[in-house]
C-alpha positions in Angstrom: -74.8 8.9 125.5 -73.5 6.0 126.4 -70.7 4.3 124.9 -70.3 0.1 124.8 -66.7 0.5 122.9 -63.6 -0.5 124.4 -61.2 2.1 125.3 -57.4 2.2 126.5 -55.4 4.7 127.9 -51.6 4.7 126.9 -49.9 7.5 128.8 -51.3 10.5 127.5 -53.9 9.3 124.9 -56.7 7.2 125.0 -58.0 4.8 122.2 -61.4 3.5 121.7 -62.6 1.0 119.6 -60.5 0.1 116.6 -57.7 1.6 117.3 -57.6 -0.1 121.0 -54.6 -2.7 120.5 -54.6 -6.7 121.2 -51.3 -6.2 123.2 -49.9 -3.9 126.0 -46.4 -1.8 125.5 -44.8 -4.2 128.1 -45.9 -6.9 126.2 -44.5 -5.9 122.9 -41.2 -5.1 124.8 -40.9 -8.2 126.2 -42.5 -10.3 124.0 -39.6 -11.9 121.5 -42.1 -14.3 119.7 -43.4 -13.3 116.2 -41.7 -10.5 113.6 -38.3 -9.2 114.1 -39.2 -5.9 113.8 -38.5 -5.2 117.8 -34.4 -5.2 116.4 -35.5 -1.8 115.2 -38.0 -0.7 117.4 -36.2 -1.2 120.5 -34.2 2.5 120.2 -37.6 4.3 119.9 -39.3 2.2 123.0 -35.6 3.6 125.2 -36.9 7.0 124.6 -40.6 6.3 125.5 -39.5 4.8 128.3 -36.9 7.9 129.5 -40.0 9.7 128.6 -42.1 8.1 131.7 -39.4 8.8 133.6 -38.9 12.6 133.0 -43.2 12.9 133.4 -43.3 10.8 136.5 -40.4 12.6 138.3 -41.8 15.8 136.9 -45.2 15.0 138.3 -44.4 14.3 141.7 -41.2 16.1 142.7 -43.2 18.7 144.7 -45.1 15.5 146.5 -44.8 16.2 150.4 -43.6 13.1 152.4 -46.1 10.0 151.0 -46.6 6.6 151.9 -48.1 4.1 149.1 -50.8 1.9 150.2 -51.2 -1.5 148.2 -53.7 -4.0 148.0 -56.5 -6.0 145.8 -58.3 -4.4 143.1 -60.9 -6.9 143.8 -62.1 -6.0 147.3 -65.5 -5.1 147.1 -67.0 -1.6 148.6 -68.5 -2.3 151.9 -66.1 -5.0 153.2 -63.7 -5.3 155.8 -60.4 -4.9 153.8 -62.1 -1.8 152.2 -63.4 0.1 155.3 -59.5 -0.9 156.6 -57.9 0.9 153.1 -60.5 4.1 154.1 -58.7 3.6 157.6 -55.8 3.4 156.8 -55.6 6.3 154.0 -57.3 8.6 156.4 -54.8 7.9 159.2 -51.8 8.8 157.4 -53.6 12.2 155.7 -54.0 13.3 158.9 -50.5 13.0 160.1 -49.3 14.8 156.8 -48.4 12.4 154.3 -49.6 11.8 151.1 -51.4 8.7 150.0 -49.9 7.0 147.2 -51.8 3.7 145.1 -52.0 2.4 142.1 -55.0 4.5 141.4 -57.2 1.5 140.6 -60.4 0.3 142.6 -60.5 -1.6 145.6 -58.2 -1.4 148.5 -56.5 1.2 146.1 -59.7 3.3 146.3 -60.2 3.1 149.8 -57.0 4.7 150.6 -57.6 6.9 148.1 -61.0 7.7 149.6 -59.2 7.7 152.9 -57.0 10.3 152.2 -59.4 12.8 150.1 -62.0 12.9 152.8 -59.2 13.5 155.7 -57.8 16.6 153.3 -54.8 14.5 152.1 -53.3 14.5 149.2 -54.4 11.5 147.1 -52.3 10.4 144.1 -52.7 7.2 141.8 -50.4 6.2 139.3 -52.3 3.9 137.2 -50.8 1.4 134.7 -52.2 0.3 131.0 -53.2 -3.3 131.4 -54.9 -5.8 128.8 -58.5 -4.5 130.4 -59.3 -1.2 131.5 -58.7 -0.2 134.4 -59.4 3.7 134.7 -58.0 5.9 138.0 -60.9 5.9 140.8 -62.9 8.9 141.4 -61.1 9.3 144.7 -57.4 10.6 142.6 -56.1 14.0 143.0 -53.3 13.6 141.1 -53.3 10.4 138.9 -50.4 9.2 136.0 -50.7 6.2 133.4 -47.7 4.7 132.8 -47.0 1.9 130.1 -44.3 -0.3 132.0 -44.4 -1.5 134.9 -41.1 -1.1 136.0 -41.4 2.8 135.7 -44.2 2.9 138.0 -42.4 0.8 140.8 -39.2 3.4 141.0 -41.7 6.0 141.5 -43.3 4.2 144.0 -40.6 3.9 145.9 -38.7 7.0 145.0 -41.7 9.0 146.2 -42.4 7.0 149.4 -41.5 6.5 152.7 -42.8 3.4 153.7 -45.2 0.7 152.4 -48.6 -0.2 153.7 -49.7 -3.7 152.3 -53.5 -4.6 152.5 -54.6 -8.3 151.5 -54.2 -8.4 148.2 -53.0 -11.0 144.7 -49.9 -11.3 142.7 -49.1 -7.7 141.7 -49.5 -6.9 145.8 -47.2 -9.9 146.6 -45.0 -8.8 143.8 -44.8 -4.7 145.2 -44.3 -6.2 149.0 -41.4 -8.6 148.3 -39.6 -6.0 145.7 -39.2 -3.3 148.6 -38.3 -6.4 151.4 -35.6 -6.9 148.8 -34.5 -3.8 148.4 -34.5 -3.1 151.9 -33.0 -6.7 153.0 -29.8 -5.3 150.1 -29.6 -1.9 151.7 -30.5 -0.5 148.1 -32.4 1.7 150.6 -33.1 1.9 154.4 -35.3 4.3 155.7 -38.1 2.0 154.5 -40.7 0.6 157.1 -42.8 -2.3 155.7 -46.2 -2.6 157.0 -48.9 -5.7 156.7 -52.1 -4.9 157.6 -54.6 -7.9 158.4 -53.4 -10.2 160.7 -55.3 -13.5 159.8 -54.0 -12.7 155.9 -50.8 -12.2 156.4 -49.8 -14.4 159.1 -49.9 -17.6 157.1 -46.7 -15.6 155.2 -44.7 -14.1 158.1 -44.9 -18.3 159.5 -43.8 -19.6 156.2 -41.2 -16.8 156.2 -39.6 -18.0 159.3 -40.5 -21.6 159.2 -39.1 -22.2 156.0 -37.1 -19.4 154.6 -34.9 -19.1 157.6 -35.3 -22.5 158.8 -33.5 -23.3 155.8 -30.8 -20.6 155.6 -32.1 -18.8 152.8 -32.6 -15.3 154.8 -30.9 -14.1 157.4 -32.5 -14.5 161.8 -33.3 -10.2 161.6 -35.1 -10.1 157.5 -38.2 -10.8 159.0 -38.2 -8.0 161.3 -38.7 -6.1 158.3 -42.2 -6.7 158.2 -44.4 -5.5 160.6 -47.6 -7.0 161.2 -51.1 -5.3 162.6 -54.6 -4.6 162.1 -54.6 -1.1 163.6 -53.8 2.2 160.9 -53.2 4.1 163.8 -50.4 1.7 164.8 -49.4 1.8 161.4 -48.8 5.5 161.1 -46.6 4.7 164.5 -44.8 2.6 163.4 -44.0 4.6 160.4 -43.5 8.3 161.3 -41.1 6.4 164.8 -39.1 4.2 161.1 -38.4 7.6 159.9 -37.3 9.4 162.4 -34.2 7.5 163.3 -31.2 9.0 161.8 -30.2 6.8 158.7 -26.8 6.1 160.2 -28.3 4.4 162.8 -30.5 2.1 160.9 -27.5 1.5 159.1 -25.1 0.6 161.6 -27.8 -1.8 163.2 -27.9 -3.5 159.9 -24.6 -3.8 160.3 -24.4 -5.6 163.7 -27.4 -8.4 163.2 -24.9 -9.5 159.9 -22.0 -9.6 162.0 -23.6 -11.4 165.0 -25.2 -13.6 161.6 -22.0 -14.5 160.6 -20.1 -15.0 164.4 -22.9 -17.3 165.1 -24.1 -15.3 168.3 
């Protein structure tokens, strides 16, 4: 039988009609409009919130190296960007790493796809928005959160580099979080790879036409982004990022500031 009602999942559970709310959890936490009553709800959302935590690390502790893949939820089966996402989710399964998305459809199903049909493990972690969005077919393992910012530390906790397809907002948002966590050494074994030449390249010229024409990044941040529309050359590029000894990624971190800041 088929059902027309709306549903939601929120973590574990899943509403349907009625009972589906008019507002998200990161909403309401946000949100300081209307009643006062967050003043006394606050200490309960902490502990929903350290409970995401404890169930995501719990979930994916035993995770093998992984790599997450990000990109549009609107790319259609069939096109380009989509037959790139199987690509690309296939080429990293068969060099050993897990495929990590946001579990959604689109570019986030294609590596999904990608990954399952190469034997690779294929995990989603999904995220309760205002309109459904339920964890492709393509999901092996696949977690809800509520808030968003508990499902970006376990993407990058769990990964060791970043493959960004074309994608919106929430893609742009993902690719310049790590660039900034990267750029602040918050961590460094992190490649960061744009696939789709034509898409991106518009961003990587602004980056250095404007960004660091104007002294608002340093001359080596936009070496931090790699750029290409081969997977294959994507998985390079990766599995050469991660195996240079940390020290030394460090330490030539360390020389492009000081040549920065000698003007050489």
């Amino acid at each position: 039988m088929k059902h027309d009602r709306p549903e939601r999942r929120q973590g574990s559970s899943v509403l349907r009609g009625d009972l589906v709310p008019d507002s998200t959890h990161d909403q309401r936490l946000l949100d300081r409009k209307g009643p006062t009553d967050w003043l006394h709800m606050d200490p309960w959302r902490v502990l929903r919130i350290q409970a995401e935590f404890v169930e995501g690390f719990g979930s994916l502790a035993d995770l093998p190296p992984a790599v997450t893949v990000f990109g549009s939820a609107r790319t259609s089966r069939g096109s380009a960007d989509y037959d790139m996402g199987v690509r690309v989710g296939h080429a990293l399964a068969k060099v050993g790493y897990a495929v990590i998305t946001g579990g959604g459809p689109g570019v986030m199903e294609a590596a999904n796809k990608g990954a399952l049909e190469a034997g690779g493990i294929s995990v989603g972690l999904g995220i309760e928005l205002p309109h459904e969005q339920r964890l492709n077919e393509y999901v092996d393992l696949g977690i809800e959160f509520r808030y968003f910012f508990v499902r970006k530390t376990m993407f990058v906790k769990y990964s060791e580099a970043f493959v960004v397809l074309p994608g919106g907002f929430g893609t742009l948002d993902e690719l310049f979080e790590a660039v900034t966590l990267v750029q602040t050494g918050k961590i460094t074994k992190f490649p960061i790879v744009l696939m789709g030449t034509t898409y991106w390249q518009p961003l990587l010229d602004w980056i250095k036409g404007t960004l660091l024409v104007e002294g608002m990044i340093s001359p080596a941040d936009p070496e931090l982004l790699h750029l290409t529309d081969d997977p294959d050359e994507a998985v390079r590029i990766i599995v050469e990022s991660n195996s240079k000894p940390e020290q030394e990624i460090i330490e030539a971190r360390v020389r492009a500031a000081s040549e920065e800041e000698n003007g050489t």
